[in-house]
GUVOKE-751274 format. One record per residue (C-alpha): x, z, y; residue number from 1. Coordinates in nm, 3 decimals, decimal comma, padded with zeros to 5 digits. Layout:
N
rec u:X w:Z v:Y num:NUM
...
This chain:
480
rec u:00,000 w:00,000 v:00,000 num:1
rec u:00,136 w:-00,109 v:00,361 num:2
rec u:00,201 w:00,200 v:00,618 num:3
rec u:-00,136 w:00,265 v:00,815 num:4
rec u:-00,012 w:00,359 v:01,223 num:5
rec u:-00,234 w:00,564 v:01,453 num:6
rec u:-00,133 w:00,556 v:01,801 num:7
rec u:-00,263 w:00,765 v:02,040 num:8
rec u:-00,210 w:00,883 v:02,440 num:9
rec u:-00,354 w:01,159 v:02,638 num:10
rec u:-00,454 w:01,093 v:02,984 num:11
rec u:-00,548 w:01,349 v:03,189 num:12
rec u:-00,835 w:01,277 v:03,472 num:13
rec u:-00,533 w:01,496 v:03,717 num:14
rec u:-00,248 w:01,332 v:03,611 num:15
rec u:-00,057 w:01,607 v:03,456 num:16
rec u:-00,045 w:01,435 v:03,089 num:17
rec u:00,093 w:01,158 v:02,986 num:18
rec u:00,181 w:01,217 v:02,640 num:19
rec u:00,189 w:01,002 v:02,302 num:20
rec u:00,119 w:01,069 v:01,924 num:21
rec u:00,199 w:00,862 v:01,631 num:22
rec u:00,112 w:00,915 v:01,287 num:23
rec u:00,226 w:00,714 v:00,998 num:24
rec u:00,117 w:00,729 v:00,672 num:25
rec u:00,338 w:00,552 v:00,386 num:26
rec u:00,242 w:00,626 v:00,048 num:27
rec u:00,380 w:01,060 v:-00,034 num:28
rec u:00,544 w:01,029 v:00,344 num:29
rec u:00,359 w:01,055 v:00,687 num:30
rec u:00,589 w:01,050 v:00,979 num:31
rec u:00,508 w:01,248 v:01,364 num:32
rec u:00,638 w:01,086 v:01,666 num:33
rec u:00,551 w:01,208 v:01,982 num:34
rec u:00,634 w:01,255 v:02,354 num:35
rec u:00,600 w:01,158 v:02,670 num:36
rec u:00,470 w:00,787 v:02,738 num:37
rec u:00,743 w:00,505 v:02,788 num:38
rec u:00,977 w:00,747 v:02,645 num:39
rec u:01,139 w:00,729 v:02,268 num:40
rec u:01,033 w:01,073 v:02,196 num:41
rec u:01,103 w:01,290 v:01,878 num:42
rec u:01,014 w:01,251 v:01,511 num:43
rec u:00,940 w:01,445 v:01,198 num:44
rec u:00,920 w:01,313 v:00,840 num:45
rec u:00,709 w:01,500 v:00,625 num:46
rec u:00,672 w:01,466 v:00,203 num:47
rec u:00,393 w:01,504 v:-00,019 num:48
rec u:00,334 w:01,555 v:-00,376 num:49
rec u:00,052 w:01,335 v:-00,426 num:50
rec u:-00,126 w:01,013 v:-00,183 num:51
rec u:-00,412 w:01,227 v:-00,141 num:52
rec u:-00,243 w:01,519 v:00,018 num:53
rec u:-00,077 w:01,241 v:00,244 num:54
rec u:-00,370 w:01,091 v:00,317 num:55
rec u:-00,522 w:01,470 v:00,396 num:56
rec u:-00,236 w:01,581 v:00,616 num:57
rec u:-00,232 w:01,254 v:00,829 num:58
rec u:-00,606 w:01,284 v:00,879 num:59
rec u:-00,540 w:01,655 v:01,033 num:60
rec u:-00,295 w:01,580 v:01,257 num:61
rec u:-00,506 w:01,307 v:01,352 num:62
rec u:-00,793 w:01,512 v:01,423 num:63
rec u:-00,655 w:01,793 v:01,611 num:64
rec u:-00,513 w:01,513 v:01,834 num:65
rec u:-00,866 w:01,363 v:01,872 num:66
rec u:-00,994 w:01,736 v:01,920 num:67
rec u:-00,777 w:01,761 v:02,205 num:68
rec u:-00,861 w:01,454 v:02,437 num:69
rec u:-00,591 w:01,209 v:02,283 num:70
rec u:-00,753 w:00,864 v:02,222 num:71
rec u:-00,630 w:00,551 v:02,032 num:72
rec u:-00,433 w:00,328 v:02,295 num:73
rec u:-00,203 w:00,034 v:02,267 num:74
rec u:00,188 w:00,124 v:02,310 num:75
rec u:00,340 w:-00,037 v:02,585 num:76
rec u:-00,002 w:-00,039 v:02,807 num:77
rec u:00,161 w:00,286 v:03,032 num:78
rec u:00,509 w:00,288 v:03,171 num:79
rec u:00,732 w:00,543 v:03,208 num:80
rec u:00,688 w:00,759 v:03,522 num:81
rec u:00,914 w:00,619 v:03,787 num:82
rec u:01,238 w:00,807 v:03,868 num:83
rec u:01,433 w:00,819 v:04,188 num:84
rec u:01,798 w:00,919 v:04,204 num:85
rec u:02,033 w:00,898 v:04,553 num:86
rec u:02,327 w:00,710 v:04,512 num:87
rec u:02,632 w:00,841 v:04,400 num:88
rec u:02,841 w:00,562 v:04,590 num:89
rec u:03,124 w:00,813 v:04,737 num:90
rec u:03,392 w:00,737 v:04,979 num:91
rec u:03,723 w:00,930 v:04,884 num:92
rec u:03,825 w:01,157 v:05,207 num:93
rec u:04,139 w:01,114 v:05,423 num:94
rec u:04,132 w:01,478 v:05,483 num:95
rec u:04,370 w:01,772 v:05,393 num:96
rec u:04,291 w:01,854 v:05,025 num:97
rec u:04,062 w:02,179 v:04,953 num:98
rec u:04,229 w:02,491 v:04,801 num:99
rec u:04,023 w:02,411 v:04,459 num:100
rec u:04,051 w:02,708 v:04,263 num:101
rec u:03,931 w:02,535 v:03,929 num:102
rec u:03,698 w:02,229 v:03,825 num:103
rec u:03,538 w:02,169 v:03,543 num:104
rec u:03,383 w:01,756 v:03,441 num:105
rec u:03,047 w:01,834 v:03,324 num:106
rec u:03,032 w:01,435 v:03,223 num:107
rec u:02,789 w:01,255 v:03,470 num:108
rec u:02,707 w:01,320 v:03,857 num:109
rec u:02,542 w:01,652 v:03,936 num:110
rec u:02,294 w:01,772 v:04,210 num:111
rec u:02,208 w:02,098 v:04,012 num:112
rec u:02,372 w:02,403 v:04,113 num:113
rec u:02,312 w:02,790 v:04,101 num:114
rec u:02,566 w:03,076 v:04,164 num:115
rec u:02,460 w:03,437 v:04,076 num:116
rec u:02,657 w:03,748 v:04,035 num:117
rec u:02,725 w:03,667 v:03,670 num:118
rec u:02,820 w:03,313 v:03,609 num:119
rec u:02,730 w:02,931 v:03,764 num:120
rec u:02,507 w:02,675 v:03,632 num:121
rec u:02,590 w:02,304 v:03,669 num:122
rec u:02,312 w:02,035 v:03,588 num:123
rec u:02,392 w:01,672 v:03,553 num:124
rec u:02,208 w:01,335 v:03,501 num:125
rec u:02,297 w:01,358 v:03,126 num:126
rec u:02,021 w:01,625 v:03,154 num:127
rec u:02,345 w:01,863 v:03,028 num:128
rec u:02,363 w:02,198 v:03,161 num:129
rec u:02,600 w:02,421 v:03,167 num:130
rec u:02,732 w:02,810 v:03,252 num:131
rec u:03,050 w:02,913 v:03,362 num:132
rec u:03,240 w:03,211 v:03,470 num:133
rec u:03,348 w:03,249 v:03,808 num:134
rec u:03,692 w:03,247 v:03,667 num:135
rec u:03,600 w:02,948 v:03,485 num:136
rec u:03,544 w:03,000 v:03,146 num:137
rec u:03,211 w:02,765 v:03,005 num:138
rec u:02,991 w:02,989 v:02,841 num:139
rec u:02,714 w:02,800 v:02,726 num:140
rec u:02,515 w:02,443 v:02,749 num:141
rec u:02,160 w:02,338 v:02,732 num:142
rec u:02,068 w:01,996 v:02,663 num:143
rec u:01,744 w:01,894 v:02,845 num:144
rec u:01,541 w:01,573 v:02,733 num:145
rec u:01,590 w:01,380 v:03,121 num:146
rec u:01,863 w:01,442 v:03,412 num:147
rec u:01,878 w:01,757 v:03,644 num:148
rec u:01,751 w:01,725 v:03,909 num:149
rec u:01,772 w:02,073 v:04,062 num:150
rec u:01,857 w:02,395 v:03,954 num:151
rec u:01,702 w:02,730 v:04,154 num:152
rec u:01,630 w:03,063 v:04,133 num:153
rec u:01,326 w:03,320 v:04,155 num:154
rec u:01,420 w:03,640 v:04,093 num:155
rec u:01,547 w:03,727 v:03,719 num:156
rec u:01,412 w:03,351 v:03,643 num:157
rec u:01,646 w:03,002 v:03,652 num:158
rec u:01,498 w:02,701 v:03,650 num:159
rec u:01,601 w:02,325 v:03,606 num:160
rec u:01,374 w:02,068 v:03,735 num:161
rec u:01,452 w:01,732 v:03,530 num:162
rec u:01,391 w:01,359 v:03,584 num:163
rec u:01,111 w:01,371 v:03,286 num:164
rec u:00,876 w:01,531 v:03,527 num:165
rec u:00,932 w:01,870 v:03,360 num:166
rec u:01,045 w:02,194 v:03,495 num:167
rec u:01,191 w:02,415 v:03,224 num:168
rec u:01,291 w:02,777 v:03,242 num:169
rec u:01,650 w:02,868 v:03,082 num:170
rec u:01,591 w:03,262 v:03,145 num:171
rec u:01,552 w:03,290 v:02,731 num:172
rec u:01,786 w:03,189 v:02,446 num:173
rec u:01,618 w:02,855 v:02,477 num:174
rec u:01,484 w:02,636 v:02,778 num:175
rec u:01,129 w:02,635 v:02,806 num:176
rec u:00,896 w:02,430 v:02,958 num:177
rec u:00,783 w:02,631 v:03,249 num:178
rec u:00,601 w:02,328 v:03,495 num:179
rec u:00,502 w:01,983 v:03,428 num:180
rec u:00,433 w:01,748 v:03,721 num:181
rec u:00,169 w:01,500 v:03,754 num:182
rec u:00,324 w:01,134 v:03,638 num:183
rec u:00,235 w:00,936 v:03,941 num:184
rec u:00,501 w:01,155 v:04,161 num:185
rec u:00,852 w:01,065 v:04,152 num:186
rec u:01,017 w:01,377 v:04,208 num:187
rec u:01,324 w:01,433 v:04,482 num:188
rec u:01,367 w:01,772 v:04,473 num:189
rec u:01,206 w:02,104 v:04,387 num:190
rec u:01,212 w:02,504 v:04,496 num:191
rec u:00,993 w:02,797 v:04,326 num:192
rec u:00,948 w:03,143 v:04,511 num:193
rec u:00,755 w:03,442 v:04,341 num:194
rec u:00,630 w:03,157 v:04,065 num:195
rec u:00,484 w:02,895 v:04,349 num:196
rec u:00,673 w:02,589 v:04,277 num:197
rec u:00,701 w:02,312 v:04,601 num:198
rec u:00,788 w:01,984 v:04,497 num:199
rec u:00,924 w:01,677 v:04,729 num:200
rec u:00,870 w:01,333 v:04,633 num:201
rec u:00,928 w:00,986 v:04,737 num:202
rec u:00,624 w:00,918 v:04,973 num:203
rec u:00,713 w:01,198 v:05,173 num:204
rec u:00,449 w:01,413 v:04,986 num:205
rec u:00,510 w:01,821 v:04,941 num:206
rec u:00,318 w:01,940 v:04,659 num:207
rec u:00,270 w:02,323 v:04,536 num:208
rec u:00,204 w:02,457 v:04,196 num:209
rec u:00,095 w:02,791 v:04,110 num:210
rec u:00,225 w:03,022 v:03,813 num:211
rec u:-00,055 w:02,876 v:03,571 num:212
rec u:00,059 w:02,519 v:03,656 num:213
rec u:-00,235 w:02,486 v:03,854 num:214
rec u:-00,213 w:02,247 v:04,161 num:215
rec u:-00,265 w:02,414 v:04,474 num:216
rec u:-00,265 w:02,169 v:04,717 num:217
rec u:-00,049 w:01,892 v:04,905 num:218
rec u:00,053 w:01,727 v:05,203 num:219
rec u:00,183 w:01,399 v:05,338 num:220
rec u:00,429 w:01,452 v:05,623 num:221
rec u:00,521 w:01,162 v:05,858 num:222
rec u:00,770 w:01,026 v:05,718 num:223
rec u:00,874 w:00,935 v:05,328 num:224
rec u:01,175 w:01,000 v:05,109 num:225
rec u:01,141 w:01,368 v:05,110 num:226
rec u:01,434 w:01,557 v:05,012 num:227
rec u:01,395 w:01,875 v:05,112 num:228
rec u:01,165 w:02,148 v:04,993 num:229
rec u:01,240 w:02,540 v:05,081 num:230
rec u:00,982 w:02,790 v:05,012 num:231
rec u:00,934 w:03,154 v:05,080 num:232
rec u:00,667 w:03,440 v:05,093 num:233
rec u:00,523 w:03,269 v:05,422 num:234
rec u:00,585 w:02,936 v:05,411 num:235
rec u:00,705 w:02,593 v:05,281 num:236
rec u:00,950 w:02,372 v:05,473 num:237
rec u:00,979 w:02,024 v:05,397 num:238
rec u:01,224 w:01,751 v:05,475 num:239
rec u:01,174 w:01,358 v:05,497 num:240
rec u:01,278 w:01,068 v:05,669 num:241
rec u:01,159 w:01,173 v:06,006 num:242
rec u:01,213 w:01,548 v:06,013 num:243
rec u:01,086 w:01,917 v:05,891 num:244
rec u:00,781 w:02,024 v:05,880 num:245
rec u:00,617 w:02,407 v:05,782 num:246
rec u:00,322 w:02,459 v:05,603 num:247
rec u:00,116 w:02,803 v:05,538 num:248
rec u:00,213 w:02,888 v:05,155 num:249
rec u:-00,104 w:02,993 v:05,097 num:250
rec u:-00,353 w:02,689 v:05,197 num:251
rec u:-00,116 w:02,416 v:05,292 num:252
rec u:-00,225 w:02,422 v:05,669 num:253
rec u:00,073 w:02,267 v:05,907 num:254
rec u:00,262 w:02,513 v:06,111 num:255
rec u:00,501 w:02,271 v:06,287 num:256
rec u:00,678 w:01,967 v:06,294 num:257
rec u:01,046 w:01,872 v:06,399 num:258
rec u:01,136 w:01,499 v:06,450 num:259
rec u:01,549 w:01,468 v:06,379 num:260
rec u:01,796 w:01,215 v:06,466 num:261
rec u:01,853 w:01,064 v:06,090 num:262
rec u:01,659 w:01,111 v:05,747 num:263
rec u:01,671 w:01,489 v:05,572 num:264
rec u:01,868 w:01,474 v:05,266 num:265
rec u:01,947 w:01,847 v:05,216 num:266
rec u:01,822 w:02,161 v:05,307 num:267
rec u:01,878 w:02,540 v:05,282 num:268
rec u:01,743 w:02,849 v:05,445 num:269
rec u:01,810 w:03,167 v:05,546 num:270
rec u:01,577 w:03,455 v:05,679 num:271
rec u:01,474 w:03,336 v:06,001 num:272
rec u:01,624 w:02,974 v:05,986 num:273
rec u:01,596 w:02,645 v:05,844 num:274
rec u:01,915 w:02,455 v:05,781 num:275
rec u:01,838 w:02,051 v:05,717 num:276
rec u:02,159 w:01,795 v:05,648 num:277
rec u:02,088 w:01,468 v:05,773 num:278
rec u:02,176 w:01,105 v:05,742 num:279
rec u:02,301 w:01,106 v:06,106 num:280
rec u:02,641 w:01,321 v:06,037 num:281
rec u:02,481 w:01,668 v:06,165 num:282
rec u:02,320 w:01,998 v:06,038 num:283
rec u:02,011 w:02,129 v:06,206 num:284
rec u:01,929 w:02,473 v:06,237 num:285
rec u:01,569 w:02,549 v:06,298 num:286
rec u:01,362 w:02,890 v:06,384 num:287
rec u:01,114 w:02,940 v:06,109 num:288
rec u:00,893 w:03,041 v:06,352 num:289
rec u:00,837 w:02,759 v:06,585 num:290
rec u:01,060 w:02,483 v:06,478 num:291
rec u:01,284 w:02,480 v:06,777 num:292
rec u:01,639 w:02,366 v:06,720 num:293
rec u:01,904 w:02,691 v:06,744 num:294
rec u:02,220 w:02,471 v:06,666 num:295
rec u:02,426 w:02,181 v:06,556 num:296
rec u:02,680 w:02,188 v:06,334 num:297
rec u:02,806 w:01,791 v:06,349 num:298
rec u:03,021 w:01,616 v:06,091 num:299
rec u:03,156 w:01,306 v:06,048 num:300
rec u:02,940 w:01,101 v:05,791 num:301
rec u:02,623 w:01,142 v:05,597 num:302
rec u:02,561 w:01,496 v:05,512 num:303
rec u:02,426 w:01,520 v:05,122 num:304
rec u:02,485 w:01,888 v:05,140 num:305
rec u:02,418 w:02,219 v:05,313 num:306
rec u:02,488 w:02,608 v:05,250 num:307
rec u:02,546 w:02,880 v:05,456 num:308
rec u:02,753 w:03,231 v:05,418 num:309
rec u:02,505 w:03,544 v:05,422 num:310
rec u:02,311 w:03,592 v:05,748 num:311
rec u:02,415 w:03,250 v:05,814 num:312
rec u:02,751 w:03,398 v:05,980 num:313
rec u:02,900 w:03,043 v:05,798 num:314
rec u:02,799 w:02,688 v:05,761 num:315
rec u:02,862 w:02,468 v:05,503 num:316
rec u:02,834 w:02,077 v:05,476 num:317
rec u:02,969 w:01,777 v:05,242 num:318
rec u:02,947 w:01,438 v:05,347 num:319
rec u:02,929 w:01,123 v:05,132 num:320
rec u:03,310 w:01,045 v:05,202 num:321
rec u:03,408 w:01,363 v:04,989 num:322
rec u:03,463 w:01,605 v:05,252 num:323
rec u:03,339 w:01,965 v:05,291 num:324
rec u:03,321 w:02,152 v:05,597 num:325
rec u:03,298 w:02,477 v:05,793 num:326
rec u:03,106 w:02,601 v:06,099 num:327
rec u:03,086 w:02,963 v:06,279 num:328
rec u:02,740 w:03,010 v:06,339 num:329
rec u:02,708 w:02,862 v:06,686 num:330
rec u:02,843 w:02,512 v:06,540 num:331
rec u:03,189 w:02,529 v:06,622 num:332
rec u:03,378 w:02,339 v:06,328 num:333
rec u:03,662 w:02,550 v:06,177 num:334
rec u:03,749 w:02,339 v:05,945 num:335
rec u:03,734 w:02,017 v:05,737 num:336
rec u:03,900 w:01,935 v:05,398 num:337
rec u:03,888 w:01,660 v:05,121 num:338
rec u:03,717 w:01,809 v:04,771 num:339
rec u:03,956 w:01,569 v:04,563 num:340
rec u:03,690 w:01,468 v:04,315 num:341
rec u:03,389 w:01,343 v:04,481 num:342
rec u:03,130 w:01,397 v:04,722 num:343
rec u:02,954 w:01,757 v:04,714 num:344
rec u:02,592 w:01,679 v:04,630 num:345
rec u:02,463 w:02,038 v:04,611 num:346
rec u:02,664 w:02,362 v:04,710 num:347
rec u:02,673 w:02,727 v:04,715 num:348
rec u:02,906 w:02,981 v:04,927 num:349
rec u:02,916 w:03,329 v:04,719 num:350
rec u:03,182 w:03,615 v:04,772 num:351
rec u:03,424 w:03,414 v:04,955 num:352
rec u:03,432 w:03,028 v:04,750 num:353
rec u:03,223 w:02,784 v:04,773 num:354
rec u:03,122 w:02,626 v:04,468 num:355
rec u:03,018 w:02,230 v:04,473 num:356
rec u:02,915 w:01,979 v:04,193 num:357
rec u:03,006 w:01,631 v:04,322 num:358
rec u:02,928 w:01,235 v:04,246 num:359
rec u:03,158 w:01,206 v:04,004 num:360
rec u:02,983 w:01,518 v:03,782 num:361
rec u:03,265 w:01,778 v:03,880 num:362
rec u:03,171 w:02,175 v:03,883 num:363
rec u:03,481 w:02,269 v:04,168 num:364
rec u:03,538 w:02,614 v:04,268 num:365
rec u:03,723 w:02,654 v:04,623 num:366
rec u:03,859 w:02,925 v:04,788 num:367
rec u:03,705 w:02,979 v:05,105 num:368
rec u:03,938 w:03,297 v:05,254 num:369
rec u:04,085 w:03,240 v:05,557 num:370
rec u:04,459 w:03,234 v:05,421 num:371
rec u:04,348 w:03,036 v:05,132 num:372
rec u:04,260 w:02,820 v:05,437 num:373
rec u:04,501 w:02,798 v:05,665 num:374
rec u:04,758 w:02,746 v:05,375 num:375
rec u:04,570 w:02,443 v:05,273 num:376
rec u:04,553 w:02,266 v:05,639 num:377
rec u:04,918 w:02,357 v:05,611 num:378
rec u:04,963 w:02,155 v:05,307 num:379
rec u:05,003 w:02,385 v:05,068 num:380
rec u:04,737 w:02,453 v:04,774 num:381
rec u:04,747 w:02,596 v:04,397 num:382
rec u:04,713 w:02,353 v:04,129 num:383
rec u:04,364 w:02,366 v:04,027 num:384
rec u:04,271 w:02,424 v:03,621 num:385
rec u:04,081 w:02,177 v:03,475 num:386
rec u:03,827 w:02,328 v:03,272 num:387
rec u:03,702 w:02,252 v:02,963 num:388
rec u:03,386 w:02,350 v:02,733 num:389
rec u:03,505 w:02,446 v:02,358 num:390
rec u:03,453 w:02,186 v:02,080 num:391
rec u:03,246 w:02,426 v:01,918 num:392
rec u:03,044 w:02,544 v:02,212 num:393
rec u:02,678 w:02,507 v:02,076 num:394
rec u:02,408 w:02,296 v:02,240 num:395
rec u:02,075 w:02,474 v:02,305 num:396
rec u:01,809 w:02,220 v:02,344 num:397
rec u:01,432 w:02,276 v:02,472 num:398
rec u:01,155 w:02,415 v:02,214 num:399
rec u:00,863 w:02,469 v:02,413 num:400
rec u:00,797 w:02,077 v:02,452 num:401
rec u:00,755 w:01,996 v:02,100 num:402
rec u:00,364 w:01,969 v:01,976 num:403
rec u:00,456 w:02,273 v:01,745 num:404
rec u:00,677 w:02,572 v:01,815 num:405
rec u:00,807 w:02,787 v:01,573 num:406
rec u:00,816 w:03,115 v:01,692 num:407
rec u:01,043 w:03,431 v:01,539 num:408
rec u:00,726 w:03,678 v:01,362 num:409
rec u:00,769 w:04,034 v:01,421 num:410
rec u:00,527 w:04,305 v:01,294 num:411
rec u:00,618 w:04,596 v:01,555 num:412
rec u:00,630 w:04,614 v:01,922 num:413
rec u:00,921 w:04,846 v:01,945 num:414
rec u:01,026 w:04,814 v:02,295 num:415
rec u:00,861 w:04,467 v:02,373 num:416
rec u:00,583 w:04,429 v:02,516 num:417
rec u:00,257 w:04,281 v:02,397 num:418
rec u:00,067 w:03,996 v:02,569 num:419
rec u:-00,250 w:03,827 v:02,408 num:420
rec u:-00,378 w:03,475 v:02,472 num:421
rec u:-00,734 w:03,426 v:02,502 num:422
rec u:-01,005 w:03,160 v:02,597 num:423
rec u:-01,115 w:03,111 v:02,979 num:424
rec u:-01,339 w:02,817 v:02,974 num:425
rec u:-01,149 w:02,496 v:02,882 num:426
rec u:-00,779 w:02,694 v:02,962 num:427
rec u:-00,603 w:02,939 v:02,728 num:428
rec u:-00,449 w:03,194 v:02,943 num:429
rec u:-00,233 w:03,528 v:02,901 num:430
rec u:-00,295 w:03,854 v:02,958 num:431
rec u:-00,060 w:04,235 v:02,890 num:432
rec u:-00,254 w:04,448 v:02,655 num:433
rec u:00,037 w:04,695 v:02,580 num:434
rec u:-00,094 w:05,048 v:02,780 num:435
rec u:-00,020 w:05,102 v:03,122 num:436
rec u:-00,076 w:04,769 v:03,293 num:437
rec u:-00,336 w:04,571 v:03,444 num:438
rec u:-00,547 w:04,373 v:03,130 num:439
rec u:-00,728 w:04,180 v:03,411 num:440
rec u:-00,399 w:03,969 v:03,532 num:441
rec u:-00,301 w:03,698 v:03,402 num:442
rec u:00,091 w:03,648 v:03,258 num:443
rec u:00,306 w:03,371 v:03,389 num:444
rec u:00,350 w:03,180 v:03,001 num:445
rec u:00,528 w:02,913 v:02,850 num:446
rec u:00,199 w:02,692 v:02,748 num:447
rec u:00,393 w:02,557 v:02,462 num:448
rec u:00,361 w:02,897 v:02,257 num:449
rec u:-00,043 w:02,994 v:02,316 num:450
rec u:-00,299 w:02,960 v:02,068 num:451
rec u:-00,583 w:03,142 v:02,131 num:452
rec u:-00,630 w:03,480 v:01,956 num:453
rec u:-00,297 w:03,505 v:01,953 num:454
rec u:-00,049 w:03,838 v:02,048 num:455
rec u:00,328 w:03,823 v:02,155 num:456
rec u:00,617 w:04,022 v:02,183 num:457
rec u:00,798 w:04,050 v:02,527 num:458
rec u:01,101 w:04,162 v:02,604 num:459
rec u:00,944 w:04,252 v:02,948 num:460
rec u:00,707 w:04,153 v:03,225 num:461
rec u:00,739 w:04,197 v:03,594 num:462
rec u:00,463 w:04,201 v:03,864 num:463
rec u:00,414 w:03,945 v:04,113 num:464
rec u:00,295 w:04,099 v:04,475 num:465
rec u:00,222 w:03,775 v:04,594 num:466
rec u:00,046 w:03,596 v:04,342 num:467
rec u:-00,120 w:03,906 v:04,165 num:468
rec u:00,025 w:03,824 v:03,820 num:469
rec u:00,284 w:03,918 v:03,530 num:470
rec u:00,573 w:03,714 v:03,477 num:471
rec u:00,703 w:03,746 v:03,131 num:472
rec u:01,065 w:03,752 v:03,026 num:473
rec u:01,313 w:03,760 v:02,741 num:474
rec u:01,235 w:03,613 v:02,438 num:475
rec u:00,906 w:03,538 v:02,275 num:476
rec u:00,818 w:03,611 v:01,928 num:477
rec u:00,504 w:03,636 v:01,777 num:478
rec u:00,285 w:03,948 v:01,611 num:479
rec u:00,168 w:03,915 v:01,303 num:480
């Protein structure tokens, strides 16, 4: 008997699903492929003792599918969502070299970088990422389906938003998918705050998110091309081809609106202030309050990069001719030096260096003291170590965006903490039953994992003041 195919998509009325499932049945074997659409996907072959039980197995899947909203389709009649990534055309710098402590190839250009107290992550278009000490030691690496396109923080959580339209959370042993955005945006750039996620696109649209990857609402600023998305407990700032604009976090309602001299390509914030990198060779800093300009820190060539020392006390900027340079807080430049391996497409300043992750996919860690300084515009600078991630360094790929996930089964709550998942309408949602918190809010959840009737184990949750919900952390395994 010839292998019978069943192709099917789902197709969400919102746009948030855009996912295909084949099943074919050939003879004692029936083979799952599934993923999104216009994308090869993954595949599992499963055996069977007898046609019958084939046949039987195949029909399930099929069903639950069905059951679900997926219909048959044709393959081929969606494309993949469209994916937007800046140029990594880099000019090498006639500047003094940088006093690079260390620099590590992560293997493709990177715009995804994070620096905590701990370690740095590095995301690249290979959709690699990676952890390393801030001595420079690689510690681990996550392999995500797409390229990086961001990597940020919110609180105890890290997040990687990827060229797949996915946002996954790498918090756990695994990356999980934490956010998935609707197919017909193609995604610039992305920032979360207290589980809100704000997300930039190409036509200039900011978009947020809530914790139950829920849209809240959106808005189309003046111009397109919108880099830049900065969120906090207030507010959302957004960056496009004209300018900055701030919206109220809560209902999307406009605030204000900057025109600049050149498109936004960058942006970073501190408490009061707005900084935005532009194509014009400058840095703006704006008042969160009102939008008016409060300096200019001016380079010499497109800025693809911003960050600033604590309080703002220091500016940062890298151009697209592989230079990096350094502002006091009124926009006098101090200095200006050459990165030797690329231009800096995302930075961060932390406890005197300044780490960068350039065109060419380089993780760089300079030192940033003032006599690590002055010795370099004097010519002399320590021989950077090239890093390198151990042959055996295990690659942790995503779990939570396969159509079933396996989950560790524990029979005890010990110190975890239990969280059910129950029924509300057409959504499954989460809620804490261990003693002592509040059954009636809902638990930022992976939606991979929930099945209805279900309990987990927790490491721990934390409470949200501004959204009103638990955010769940650790690992995940289920109750029996």
């Amino acid at each position: 008997m010839a292998a019978r195919s069943t192709y099917l998509e789902l197709s969400e009325d919102d746009g948030s699903s855009h996912k295909f499932y084949e099943v074919v049945l050939d003879g004692l074997q029936v083979t799952i492929s599934y993923g999104r659409i216009g994308e090869p996907g993954q595949s599992k072959v499963s055996a069977f003792a007898t046609a019958e039980k084939a046949e039987a197995a195949a029909a399930k899947k099929i069903g639950e599918k069905v059951r679900r909203g997926y219909a048959p389709a044709v393959r081929g009649g969606r494309q993949r969502r469209a994916v937007t990534r800046r140029s990594v055309a880099s000019v090498r710098s006639t500047a003094t070299q940088a006093p690079v402590l260390w620099r590590f190839a992560s293997g493709a250009a990177a715009f995804g970088i994070f620096v905590d107290s701990e370690r740095c992550w590095v995301g690249n278009q290979n959709g690699d990422v990676y952890t390393v000490t801030h001595g420079g030691t690689v510690t681990g690496r996550f392999r995500l389906p797409d390229g990086v396109k961001c990597i940020v923080a919110d609180d105890f959580w890290i997040y990687a938003g990827a060229d797949d339209g996915k946002v996954y959370d790498l918090s756990g042993k695994v990356p999980r998918l934490a956010y998935e955005i609707s197919e017909d945006v193609d995604i610039y750039w992305l920032d979360i705050h207290e589980g809100v996620l704000g997300v930039s696109d190409q036509a200039g649209r900011i978009t947020t998110i809530d914790h139950e990857d829920e849209f809240q609402w959106a808005r189309k600023g003046r111009g397109d091309s919108a880099w830049m998305v900065r969120c906090d407990d207030e507010a959302v700032y957004h960056g496009h081809s004209t300018g900055v604009a701030r919206y109220d976090a809560a209902a999307g309602a406009p605030v204000w609106e900057t025109g600049l001299n050149g498109a936004v390509l960058f942006g970073w914030q501190e408490a009061g202030s707005v900084y935005a990198g532009t194509s014009r060779g400058a840095v703006h800093r704006l008042s969160k309050s009102d939008g008016a300009t409060e300096a200019v820190y001016r380079c010499d060539a497109t800025v693809f990069s911003c960050a600033t020392a604590p309080g703002g006390r220091y500016v940062f900027a890298g151009d697209n001719h592989s230079s990096i340079y350094c502002f006091d807080q009124s926009g006098e430049r101090l200095w200006k030096l050459a990165t030797g391996c690329g231009s800096a497409f995302s930075m961060q300043y932390l406890d005197d260096r300044l780490y960068i992750v350039t065109t060419d996919g380089t993780l760089a860690c300079i030192d940033a003291t003032e006599e690590a300084i002055k010795a370099a515009q004097g010519g002399t600078v320590p021989e950077p170590v090239d890093v390198k991630a151990a042959a055996g360094l295990a690659v942790v790929e995503p779990t939570a965006t396969l159509e079933t996930v396996t989950l560790e089964t524990v029979s005890g709550a010990g110190d975890g903490v239990v969280v059910e998942c129950f029924r509300e309408g057409e959504r499954l949602r989460v809620r804490v039953v261990s003693e002592g918190y509040d059954v009636r809010r809902n638990v930022q959840f992976p939606k991979g994992v929930r099945e209805a009737g279900a309990r987990y184990l927790v490491e721990g949750v934390r409470f949200s003041e501004r959204g009103g919900f638990y955010r769940a952390y650790g690992d995940i395994r289920r109750l029996l």
